[in-house]
N, C-alpha and C positions, 0 to 999 in steps of 0.2 A: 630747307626750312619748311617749304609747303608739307610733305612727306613728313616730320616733327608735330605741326601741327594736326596735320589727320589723324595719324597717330595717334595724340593726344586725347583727340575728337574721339575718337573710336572706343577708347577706354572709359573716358564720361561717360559716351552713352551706355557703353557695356555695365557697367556698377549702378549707371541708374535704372536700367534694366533689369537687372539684379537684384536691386532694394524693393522695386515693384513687386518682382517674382514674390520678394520673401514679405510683403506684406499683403499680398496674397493668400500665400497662405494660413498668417496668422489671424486672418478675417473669416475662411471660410466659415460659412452660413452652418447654423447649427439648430438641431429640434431635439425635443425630447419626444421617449417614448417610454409610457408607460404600461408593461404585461399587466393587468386586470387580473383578480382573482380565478375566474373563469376560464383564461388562456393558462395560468397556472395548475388549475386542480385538472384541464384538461390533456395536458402535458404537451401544450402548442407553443411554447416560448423558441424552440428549437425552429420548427418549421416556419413562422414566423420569422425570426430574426434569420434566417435562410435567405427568406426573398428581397430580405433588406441589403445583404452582401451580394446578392445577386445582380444589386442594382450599382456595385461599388459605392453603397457611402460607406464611410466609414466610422467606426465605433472609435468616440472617445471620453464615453465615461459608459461604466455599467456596475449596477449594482443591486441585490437585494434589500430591500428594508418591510418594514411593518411602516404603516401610515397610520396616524392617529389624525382625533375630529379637529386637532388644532391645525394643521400641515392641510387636511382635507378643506378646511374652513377657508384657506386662503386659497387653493387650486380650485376651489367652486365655488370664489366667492360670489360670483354671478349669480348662482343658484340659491345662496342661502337663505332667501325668504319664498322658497317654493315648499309646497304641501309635500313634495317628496326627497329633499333634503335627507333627512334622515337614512330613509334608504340605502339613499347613495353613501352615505358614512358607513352605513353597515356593512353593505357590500364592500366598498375600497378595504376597509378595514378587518375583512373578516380572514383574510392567508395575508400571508407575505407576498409582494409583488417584485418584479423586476422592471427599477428606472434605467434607460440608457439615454445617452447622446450621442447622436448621430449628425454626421458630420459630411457636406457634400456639395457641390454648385446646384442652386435650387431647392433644397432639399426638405423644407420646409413643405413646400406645393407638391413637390411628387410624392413625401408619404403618406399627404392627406389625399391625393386620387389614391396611391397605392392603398389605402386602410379604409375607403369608402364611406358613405354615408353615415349616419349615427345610427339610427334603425337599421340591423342587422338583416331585417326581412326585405326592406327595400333597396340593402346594397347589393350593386351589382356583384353576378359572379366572377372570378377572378381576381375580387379584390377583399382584401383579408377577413372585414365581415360578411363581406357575401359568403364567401365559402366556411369560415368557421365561426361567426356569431350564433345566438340567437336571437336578438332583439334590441330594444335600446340600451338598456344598462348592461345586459350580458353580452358586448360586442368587442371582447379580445382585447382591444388597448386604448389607450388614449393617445393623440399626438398634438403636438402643437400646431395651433390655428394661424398664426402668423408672426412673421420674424420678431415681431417686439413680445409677443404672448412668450415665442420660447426662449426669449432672455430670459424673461422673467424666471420662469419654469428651470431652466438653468440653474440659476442662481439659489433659487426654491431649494432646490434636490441634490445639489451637486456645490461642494467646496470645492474653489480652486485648484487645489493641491492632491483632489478627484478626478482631477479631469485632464486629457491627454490629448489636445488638440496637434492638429496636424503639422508636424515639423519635417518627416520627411517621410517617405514612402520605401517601404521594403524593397517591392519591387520596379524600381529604379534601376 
């Protein structure tokens, strides 16, 4: 009976162990990135998105689009009563970019070390504007600032039915 019971025991925990697992992975932490016209016309999206799979996170959503001043008006809407507003429309808006979601434990914080300061001049080298910026606005991508910003930013950019969050792993 003892033996029956552990038994028993054993499988409870194993399935609850299990739904843990898989609700694990239906949570992993997610950030957006956005290639800038800049990493585009300069044909860095490649190189770039290298040191991102370098790092194993993993891509689960990517796509090209054109951004207009409406789409832009709500990702900066922080900024939209600044003298340089405009700008920034013109720039984001001026090629086509590449949005991705990226997907990873942490992963939110390590591509904002990995992608460096906002001033390109003052990021370190090593990390993606240091080496291929030039300055504030010309600084290769945008990433999300923190887990609730790249909900947001998620949701912004990416339909559900876009997006390919992590169920299970190839190489498994």
């Amino acid at each position: 009976m003892m033996k029956r019971l552990l038994c028993i025991f054993s499988l409870g925990l194993a399935l609850v162990l299990g739904c843990l697992a898989e609700q694990e992975e239906e949570f992993m932490e997610q950030t957006v990135v956005i290639f800038k016209p800049d990493a585009m016309a300069q044909g860095r999206v490649g190189a770039i998105l290298q040191r991102f799979e370098e790092m194993h996170f993993r891509i689960a959503g990517i796509k090209m689009m054109q951004l207009d001043e409406a789409i832009l008006r709500k990702h900066y809407s922080h900024l939209t009563d600044k003298p340089f507003f405009g700008d920034i429309v013109e720039f984001m808006s001026s090629t086509p970019v590449v949005v991705m979601v990226l997907e990873g434990d942490n992963v939110v914080e390590e591509v904002r070390e990995m992608t460096g300061v906002t001033d390109s001049k003052l990021a370190a080298k090593g990390t993606i504007r240091g080496d291929f910026g030039r300055d504030k606005s010309q600084n290769m991508i945008h990433a999300s600032d923190s887990v609730e910003g790249a909900q947001a930013e998620v949701a912004r950019f990416f339909k559900p039915k876009e997006l390919f969050p992590n169920k299970s792993s190839l190489t498994e």
